[in-house]
N, C-alpha and C positions, 0 to 999 in steps of 0.2 A: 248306568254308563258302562261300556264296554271297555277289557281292560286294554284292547287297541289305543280307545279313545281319551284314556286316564293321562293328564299333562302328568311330565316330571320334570322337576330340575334337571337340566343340562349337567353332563358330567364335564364337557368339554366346551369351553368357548370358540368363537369361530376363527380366530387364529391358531388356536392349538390343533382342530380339525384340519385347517388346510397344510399347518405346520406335519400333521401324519401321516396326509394325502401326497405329499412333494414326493416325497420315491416311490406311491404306485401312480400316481401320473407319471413319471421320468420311466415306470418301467412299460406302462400301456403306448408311452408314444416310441417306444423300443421296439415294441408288436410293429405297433402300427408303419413305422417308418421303415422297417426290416419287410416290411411285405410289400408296401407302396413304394418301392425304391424299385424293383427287382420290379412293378409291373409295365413301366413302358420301356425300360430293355431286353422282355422277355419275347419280342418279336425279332429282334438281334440274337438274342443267345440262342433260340431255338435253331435259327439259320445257321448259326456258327457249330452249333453241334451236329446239324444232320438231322435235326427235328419234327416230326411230322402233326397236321391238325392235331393230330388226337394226342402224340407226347405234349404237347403246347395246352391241353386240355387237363391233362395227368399232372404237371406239374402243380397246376393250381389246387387239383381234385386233389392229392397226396397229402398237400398241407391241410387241406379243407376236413379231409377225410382220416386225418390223427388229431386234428384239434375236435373233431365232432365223439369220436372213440374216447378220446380222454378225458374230456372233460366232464364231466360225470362221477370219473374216479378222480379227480382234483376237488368237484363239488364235495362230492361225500367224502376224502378226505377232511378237508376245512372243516367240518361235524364232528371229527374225529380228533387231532391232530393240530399243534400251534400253527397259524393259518401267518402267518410272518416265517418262518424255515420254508412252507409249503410255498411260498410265492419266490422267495429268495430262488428254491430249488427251480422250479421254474424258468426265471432267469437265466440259471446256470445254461439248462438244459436247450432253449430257445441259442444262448450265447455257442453253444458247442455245434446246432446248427449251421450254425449262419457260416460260422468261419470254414466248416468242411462244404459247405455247398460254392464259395470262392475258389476249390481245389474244382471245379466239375470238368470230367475232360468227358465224358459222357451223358445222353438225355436219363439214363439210367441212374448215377452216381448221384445226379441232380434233384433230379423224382426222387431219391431214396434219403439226402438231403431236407429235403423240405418236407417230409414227412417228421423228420426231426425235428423241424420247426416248427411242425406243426403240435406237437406232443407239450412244446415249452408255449405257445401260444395261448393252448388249451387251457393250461393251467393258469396265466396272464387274465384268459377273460371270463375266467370263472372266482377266478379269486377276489380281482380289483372289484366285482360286485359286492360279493362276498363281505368282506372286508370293510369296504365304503358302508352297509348294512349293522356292523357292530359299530363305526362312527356315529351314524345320523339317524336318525327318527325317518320314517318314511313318509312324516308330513314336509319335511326339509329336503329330503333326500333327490327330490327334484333341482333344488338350488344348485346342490354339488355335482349333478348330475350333468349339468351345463356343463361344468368344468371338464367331467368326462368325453361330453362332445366337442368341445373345444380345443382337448386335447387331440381329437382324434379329428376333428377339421384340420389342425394345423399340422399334423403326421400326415392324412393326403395332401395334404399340399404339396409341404415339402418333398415327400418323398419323390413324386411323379418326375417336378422340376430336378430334383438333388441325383436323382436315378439317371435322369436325359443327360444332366453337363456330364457325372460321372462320363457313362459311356461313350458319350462323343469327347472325352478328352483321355484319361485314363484306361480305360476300358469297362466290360460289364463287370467284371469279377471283382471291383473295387466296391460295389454297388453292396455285395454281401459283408465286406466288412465296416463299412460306414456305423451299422450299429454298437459295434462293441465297445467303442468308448462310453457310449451312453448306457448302455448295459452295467459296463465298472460303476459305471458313476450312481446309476440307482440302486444294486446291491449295497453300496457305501450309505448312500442318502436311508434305506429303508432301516437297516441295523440302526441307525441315529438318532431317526424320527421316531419309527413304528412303534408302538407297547401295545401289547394286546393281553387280555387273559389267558393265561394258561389252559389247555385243555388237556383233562387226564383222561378221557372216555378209552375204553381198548379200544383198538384197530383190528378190524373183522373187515376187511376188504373180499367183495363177494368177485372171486378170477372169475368163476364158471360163469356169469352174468357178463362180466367183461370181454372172456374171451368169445363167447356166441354173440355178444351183440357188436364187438370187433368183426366176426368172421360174416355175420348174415350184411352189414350196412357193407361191407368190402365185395360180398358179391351182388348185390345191387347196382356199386357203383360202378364194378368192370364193365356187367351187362350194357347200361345204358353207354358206359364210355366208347365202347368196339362194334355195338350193334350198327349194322348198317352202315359200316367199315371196315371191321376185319371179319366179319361175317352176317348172314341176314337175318330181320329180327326173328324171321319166322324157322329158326334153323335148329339143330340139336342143342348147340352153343348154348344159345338164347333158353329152351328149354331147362336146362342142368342148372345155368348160372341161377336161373329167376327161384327153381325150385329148391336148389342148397340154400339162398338165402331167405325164405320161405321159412325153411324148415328151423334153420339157427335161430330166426325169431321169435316164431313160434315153442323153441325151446326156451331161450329168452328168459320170457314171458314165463313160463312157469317155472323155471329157476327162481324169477325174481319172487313168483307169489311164495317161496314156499324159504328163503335163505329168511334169516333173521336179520340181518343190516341190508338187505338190497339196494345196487349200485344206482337203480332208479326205482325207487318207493311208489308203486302202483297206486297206492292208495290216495296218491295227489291227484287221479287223472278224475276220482269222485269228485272234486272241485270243480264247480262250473266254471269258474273263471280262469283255473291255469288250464282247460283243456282247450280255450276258447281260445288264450293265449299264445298255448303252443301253436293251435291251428295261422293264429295272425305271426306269428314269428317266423313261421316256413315261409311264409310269403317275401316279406321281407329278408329273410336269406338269400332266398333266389334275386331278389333286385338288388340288394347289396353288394351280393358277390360278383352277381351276372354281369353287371354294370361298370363294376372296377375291369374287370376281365376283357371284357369286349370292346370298351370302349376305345382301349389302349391299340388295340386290332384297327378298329375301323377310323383313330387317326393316322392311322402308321400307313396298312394296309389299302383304306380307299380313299385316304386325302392325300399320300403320300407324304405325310409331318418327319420329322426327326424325332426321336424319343424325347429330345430335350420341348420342343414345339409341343406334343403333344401331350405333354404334362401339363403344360400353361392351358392347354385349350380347354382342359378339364377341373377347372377352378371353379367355375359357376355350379358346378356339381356340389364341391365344396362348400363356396361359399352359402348355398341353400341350408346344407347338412348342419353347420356350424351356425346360424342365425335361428336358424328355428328350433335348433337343439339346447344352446343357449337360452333364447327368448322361452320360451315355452316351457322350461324347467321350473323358471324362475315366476311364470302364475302357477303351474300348480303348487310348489311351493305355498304362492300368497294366497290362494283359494283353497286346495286341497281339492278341486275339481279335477281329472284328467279326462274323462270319457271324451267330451266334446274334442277336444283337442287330439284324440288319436281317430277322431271321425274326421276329420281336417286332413289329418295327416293319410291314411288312407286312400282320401280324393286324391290329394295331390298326385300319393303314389303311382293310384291306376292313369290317371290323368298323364303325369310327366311317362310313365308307359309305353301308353297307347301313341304320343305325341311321337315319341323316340322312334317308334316303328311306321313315322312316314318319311323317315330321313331316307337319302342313297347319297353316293357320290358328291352329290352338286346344289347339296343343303347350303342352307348360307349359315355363316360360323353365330350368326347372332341370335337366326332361329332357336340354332342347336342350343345355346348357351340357354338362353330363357328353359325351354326341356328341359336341360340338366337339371337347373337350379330347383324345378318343381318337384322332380322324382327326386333331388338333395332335400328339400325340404321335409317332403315324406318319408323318408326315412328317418329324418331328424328327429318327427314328432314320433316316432314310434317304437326305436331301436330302446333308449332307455326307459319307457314309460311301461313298454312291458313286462320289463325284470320289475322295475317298483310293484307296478298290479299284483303282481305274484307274492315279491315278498311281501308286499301286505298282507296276501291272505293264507300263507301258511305257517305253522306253526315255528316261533325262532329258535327250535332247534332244530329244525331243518331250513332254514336257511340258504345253505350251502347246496344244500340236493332240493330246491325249488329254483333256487338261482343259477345253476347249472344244467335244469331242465329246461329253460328255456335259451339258454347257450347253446345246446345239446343241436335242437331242435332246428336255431337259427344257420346252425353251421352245415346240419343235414340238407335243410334245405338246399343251403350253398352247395354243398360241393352236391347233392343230386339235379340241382339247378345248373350248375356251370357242366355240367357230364351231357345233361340232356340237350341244353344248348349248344354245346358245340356240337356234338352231333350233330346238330344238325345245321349248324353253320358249317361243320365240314364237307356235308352231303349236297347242302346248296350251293356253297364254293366251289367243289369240285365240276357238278356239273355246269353251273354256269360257266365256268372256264375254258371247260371242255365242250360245249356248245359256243360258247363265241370265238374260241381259237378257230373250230371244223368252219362256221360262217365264214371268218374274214381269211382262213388258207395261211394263218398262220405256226411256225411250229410251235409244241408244247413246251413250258418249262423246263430247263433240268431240272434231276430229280423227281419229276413226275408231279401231278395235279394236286397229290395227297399231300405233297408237303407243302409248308409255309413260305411260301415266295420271298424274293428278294427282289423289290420294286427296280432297285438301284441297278439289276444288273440282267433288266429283261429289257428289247426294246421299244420304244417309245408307244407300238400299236400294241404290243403282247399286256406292257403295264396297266394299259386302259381299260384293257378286258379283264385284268384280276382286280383294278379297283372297282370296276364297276357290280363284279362277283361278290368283293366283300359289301362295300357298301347298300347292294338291296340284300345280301345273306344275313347282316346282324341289324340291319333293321327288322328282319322277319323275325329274330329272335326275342327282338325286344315285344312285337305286336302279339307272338305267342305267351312271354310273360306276363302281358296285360290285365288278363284276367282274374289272375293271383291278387290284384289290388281289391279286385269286389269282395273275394272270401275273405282277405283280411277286413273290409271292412262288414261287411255281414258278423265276422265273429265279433268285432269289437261293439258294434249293435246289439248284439247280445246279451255280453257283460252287465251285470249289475256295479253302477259302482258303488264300491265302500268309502267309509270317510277313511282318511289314512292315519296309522299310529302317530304317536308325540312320544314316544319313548325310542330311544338306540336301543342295537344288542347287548351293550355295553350297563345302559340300564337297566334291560329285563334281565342277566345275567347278574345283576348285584342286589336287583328285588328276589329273585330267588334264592340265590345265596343267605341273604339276611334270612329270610321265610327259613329256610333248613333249618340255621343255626339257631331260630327259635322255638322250632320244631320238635330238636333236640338236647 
């Protein structure tokens, strides 16, 4: 019998678990409500700063693109390092965010904001894996994982709703400080609750790894952000960008073969199953992200919703995410079966997809909702089942740097998924706009085609033709995403499954422990 497979007594009963879990659930629906607050006033705020598609684009890529750069060095940290300070710090850092990005009197100030939120993010959804992994057995660890989803259904919920009344009463910039109370309040709750092992290992933090794989994913994502905006993909631009980040990676990569602690440990990608997973994790970045992003767009911009409306309209999305996230946890849990259930989830995802990308303008809100719920669903069955796959199969002491490689991944995804997408929901908007204004002899927008309309303050014929611009533009978007559901499920066809451990971190850390001490 495998020592995966070897039962041990529980160190922690299941109230004392959830009793440890209360401040990093308090500090993930902190992430989560900090970021879903800020997405359906973010068609407001751009307007109100002078914002164009592609800053409207950048805002979300910034944060996407410091939580994908750091978290990595948050994973390998937690390897290193009391993984209770490391999340605390975290929090701070997420909290110092939020409050300077309420100050934005610029798209600039904004984007450079939420790149800081994005840094304390990173460290949030590398950790609460993390962490949840030294609590539970990864035969269990689907149970609690529910929790996780739940958590994080009830953070989109609210936020969308709590972000809309904000702004339509107070204004957007209330929107950014709505977290910090909850912030206080789970730095308090985790000091309380939390106990974890001590970890004395040195800190050998590999910068050169960091900073090239900081600077090569930074020039990927300007590329794909500006191309075929601020210049043509076929241009020198394009050349330079693709080629510096080319070559950063390519450095990377052998920084990383050759540093002794490296920030991403190569030697995981010989695993069949975290490479299969990383592959299924980009997919789902890109729908996860893509989804929250546009969607908020194409209530605002081609239904004409109010923030607050269009938060409620986006619940079935939700409500999918959080049922099947829940439910599904909770067999693999009782079976220790997942594979079937992330082939499910897969379907749904290409499925709700493909469905998404026949919407325009003059979908009916019930069709749309049933879509939502399918593409919620699949993400539901997939988002936690692929960190468990992993941490099943690599070694727990890397933990931290298996469970942050596919954070890593998921976030890449998103923010090269939300970069790619809108380009080209920029490039379809713009000309649709600018072809139906020439047809009907109407004048253009102020401000010009490039930026992000104000429904409210064009008239009655000009509105029609930008909602009809967004509406078939982020349906295209969603029909190009589609196909990412097959390779996720292709990879996860792949997979072999394993049975899952019955032992915590917390156990294999006090079986070795004992083992030394009698060693010596």
């Amino acid at each position: 019998m495998t020592p995966a497979a070897t039962a041990a007594p529980p160190t922690m009963s299941h109230s004392a678990i959830l009793k440890a879990l209360s401040g990093l659930l308090l500090g993930m629906f902190v992430a989560i409500l900090s970021s879903t607050v800020v997405s359906t006033s973010l068609p407001r705020i751009v307007s109100d700063l002078g914002g164009s598609q592609s800053s409207y684009t950048w805002v979300v890529t910034a944060t996407l693109l410091a939580l994908t750069v750091s978290t990595p060095i948050w994973g390998k940290l937690a390897d290193l390092i009391d993984r209770k300070l490391l999340v605390q710090s975290a929090l701070v850092v997420f909290l110092v965010g939020s409050i300077l990005a309420g100050f934005s009197h610029s798209m600039g100030w904004l984007i450079a904001c939420r790149a800081i939120q994005g840094v304390g993010a990173g460290g949030l959804t590398a950790l609460v894996q993390v962490i949840l992994s030294d609590l539970v057995s990864p035969r269990e660890r689907g149970r609690y994982s529910g929790y996780l989803g739940a958590v994080f259904g009830v953070g989109t919920v609210a936020g969308p709703l709590l972000g809309g009344v904000i702004t339509d009463s107070v204004g957007w910039r209330w929107c950014f400080y709505v977290g910090v109370p909850f912030a206080l309040a789970s730095f308090l709750v985790l000091q309380r609750t939390l106990h974890l092992p001590q970890r004395r290992k040195p800190v050998r933090l590999d910068f050169a790894g960091a900073a090239l794989i900081a600077g090569g994913v930074s020039s990927i994502l300007v590329w794909v952000s500006l191309a075929g905006h601020q210049f043509a993909w076929g241009s020198w631009e394009t050349f330079a960008l693709v080629a510096l980040g080319a070559a950063l990676l390519v450095a990377a990569v052998a920084v990383e073969r050759r540093v002794k602690d490296p920030l991403i440990p190569l030697h995981l990608f010989a695993q069949r199953t975290v490479v299969l997973a990383v592959v299924a994790s980009i997919a789902v970045g890109i729908a996860m992200f893509g989804t929250s992003v546009f969607l908020s767009q194409y209530m605002q911009l081609a239904r004409g919703y109010s923030p607050t409306a269009s938060g409620l309209l986006t619940i079935p999305m939700v409500v999918g995410l959080f049922t099947a996230s829940t439910l599904i946890g909770r067999r693999v849990s009782a079976t220790g079966r997942y594979k079937k259930y992330m082939l499910a989830g897969a379907f749904f995802l290409t499925a709700g997809l493909a469905l998404m990308g026949t919407m325009d303008e003059r979908t009916s809100l019930v069709e749309l909702g049933v879509f939502m719920a399918m593409l919620g669903a699949g993400v539901g069955m997939l988002m936690q089942n692929l960190v468990l796959v992993v941490q099943n199969s690599v070694d727990p002491a890397e933990l931290g740097a298996g469970s942050s490689l596919i954070a890593f991944f998921r976030s890449l995804g998103g923010a090269v998924g939300v970069s790619v997408l809108g380009a080209v929901l920029a490039s379809r908007a713009s000309t649709s706009i600018t072809d139906g204004l020439a047809a009907a002899g109407a004048p253009a927008p102020s401000g010009g085609s490039g930026q992000v309309p104000d429904l409210a303050s064009l008239p009655p014929a000009v509105a029609r033709i930008v909602e009809h611009a967004y509406g078939i533009g982020i349906a295209e978007i969603f029909l190009v995403a589609a196909p990412l559901g097959l390779v996720a499920m292709a990879a996860i066809a792949l997979m072999r499954e394993q049975p899952l451990g019955t032992r915590s971190g917390i156990d294999i850390a006090r079986e070795r422990r004992v083992t030394a001490e009698a060693a010596a």
